[in-house]
N, C-alpha and C positions, 0 to 999 in steps of 0.2 A: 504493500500500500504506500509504501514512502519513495519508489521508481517514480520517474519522470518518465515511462513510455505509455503510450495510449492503450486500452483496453481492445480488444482485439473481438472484432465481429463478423462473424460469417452466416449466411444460413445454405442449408442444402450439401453439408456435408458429409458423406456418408463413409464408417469408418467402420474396418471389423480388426481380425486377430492378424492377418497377413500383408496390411497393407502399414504404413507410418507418413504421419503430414507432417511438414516444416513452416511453424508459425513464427513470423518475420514482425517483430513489434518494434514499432518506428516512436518516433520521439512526440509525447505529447504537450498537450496544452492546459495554460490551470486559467479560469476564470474566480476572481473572487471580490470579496466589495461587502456592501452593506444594506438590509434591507430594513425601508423605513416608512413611515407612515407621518401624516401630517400632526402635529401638533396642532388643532383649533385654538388654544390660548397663545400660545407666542408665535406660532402665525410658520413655527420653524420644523424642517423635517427633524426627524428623531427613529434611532433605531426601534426595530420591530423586537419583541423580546420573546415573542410567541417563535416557536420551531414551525418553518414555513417549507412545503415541497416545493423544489427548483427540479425542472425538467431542461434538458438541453437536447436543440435539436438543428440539424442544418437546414438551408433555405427551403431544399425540396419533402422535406417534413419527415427526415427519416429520424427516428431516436439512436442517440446516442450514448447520453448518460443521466444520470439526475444524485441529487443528494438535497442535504436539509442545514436550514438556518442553527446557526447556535444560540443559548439563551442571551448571548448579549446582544444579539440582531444580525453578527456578522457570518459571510460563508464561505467558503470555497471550495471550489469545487474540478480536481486536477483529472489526469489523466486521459485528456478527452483528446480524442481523434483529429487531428489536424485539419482546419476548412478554413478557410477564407472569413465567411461570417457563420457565425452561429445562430444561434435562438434561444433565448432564455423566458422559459414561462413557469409562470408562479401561481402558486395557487393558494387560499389563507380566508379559512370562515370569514364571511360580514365582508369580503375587499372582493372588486373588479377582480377579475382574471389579467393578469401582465405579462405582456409578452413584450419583450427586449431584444432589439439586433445588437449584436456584438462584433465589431469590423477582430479579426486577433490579431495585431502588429505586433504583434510580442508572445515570448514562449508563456508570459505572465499577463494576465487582462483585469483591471480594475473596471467594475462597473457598480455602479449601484442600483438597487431595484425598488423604484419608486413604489408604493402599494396606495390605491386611490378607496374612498370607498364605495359599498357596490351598491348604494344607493342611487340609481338613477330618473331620469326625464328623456322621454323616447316619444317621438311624433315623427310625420312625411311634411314635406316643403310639396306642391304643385303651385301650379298657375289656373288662371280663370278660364284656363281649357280640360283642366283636369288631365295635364302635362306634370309629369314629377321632377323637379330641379333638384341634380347634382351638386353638389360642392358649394350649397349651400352654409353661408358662414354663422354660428349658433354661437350665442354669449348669451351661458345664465349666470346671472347674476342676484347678491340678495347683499345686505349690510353687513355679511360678514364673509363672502369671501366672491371668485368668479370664476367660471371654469368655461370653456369654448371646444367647441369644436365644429367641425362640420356635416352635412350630408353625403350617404352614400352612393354610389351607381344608379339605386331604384331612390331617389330623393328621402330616404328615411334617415334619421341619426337614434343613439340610443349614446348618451350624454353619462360620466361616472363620477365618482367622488363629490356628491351632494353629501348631507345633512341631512335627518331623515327627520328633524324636531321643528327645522325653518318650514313657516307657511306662505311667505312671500316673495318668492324666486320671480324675479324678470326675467323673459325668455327674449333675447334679441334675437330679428333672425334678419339677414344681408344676402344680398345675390346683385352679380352683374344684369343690367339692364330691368332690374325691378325695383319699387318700392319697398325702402324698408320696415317689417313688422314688426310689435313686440305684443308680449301678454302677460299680465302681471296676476299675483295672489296665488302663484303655483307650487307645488311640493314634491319630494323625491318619491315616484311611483306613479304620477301624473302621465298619460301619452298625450300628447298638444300638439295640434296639426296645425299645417298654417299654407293660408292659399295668397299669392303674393300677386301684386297687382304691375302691369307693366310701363315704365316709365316713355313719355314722349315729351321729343326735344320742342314739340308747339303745346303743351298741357304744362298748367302747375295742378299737381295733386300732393291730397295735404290726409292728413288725418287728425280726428277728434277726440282727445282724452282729458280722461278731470286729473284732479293733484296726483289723486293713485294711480294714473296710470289706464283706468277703466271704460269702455266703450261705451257711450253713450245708448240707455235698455230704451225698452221702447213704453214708456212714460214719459221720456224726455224729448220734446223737440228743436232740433237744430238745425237750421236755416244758414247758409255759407255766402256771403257778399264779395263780390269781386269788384277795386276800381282801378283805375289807372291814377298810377301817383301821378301832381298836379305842384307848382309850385306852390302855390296855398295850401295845398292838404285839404281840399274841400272838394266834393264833386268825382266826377271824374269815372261815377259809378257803369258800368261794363252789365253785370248780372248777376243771378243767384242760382244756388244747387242746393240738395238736400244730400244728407250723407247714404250710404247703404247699412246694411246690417253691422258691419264691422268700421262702421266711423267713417271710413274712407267718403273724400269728394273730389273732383277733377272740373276744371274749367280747360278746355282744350279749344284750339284754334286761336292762339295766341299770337302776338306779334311780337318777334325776335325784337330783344334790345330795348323794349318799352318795360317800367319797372311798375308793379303794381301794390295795392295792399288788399289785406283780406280782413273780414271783420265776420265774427260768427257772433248770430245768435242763437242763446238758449231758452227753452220757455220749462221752466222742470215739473217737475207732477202737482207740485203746488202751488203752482200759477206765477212763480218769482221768476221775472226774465233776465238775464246775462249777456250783455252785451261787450266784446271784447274784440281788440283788434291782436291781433298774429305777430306779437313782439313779445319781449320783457319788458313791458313798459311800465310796470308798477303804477299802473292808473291814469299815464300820459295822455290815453287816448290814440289816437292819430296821431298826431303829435311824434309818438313813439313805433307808431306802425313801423317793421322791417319792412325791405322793398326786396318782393319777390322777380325773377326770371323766368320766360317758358323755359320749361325741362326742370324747373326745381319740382321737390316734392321733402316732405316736412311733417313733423308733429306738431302741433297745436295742444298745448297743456292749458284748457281752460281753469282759471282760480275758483274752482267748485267740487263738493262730490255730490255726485248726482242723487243719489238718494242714501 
């Protein structure tokens, strides 16, 4: 056990009393490191102290070798058959499954194996054709920490290392050529889908959310004003839209280069109206309107919750 040559693998050998094999063991490789898990209070990885199964394997998924953590978190794990890269996969009650590529530059390989945990948020990304979008870009987020990832081949993602206590996870989701989406008040075990809208360089399209983040339910009416900035700031008015089920609204057929503002109002289940223009403008008014572009698209954080 204390040789540095690799462990010797064959299968389909067939061996009886009159025949003798000559097994030829070539010089192995050691991988070792540390395995660790997130600290939630100082924010800092820390070893694992639990004995954790490491599997090692090459690219085209043949097994090789495997061994286990020791109780201070740390492992190694020698003798292993010469490749290029390897594969390191882990496996540990409550934690994601980890799987590690390891390039071996060296007769010795430091790596460390992150352990995330296996509390997840899994949804599909499509489009308003019920097209699935790829490589879409995924940031959940909550006030205490963020994790990202993206979608898959078939537009699905399946997200690790949540929190299983947090009830209010934001779900950002991004893609080239679409409008980006989010959804708020979510939890580890949640599936959340998301249908994303398509950006045009002659539309401003915008969406409607209160302070939390929350889509306007259908008690609430909101009515969206479009005008062309003016040097006064007065006038200038273009038209209105309503939003659809998911907040979204779109004024398209714009003119390039002309700057506009937007002003929504709300009317809420109990009769109080909201009138507010598409800035930070801390009660400026118009005054404080941002001036939009065709081809922008934007959140709109009304200062209310809807009910």
């Amino acid at each position: 056990e204390d040789s540095n040559l690799s462990i010797f693998q064959e299968k389909g050998i067939q061996l009886n009393g009159s025949k003798t094999r000559t097994i030829v063991l070539t010089e192995g490789i050691r991988v070792a490191g540390n395995v660790q898990v997130l600290d939630r209070s100082s924010g800092s990885w820390v070893n694992y102290t639990r004995s954790t199964h490491i599997s090692v394997y090459t690219r085209d998924n043949s097994f090789l070798v495997s061994g286990q953590s020791k109780p201070d978190g740390t492992y190694a794990i020698s003798n292993i058959p010469m490749h290029a890269t390897i594969i390191l996969r882990v496996t540990a009650p409550g934690f994601a499954a980890l799987e590690e590529y390891v390039d071996t530059q060296a007769p010795t390989n430091e790596q460390d194996l992150k352990l995330l945990s296996g509390a997840t948020i899994s949804g599909c990304v499509k489009d308003q054709s019920g097209r699935l979008i790829k490589n879409a870009r995924i940031l959940i987020r909550s006030t205490e920490m963020a994790v990202t990832g993206i979608s898959d081949n078939q537009g699905c993602f399946n997200i690790a290392g949540l929190i299983d206590t947090v009830s209010d996870y934001e779900i950002i989701v991004q893609a080239d050529g679409y409008i980006s989406q989010s959804k708020g008040g979510k939890q580890a075990g949640d599936t959340v889908h998301f249908t994303l809208h398509r950006t045009s360089p002659h539309a401003i399209t915008g969406r409607i959310l209160d302070r939390f983040r929350n889509v306007p339910p259908e008690s609430v009416s909101v009515v969206v004003k479009l005008f062309e900035k003016t040097d006064e700031n007065f006038g200038g008015y273009v038209g209105k839209t309503l939003i659809d089920n998911e907040g979204y609204f779109s004024f398209i057929g714009l003119e390039a280069g002309q700057a506009y503002h937007i002003q929504c109002l709300a009317r809420l289940a109990d009769g109080e109206e909201i009138v507010q223009w598409a800035a930070d403008d801390d009660g400026a008014g118009r005054d404080g309107a941002d001036d939009y572009l065709a081809g922008d698209d934007f959140e709109m954080i009304v200062d209310v919750v809807w009910e």
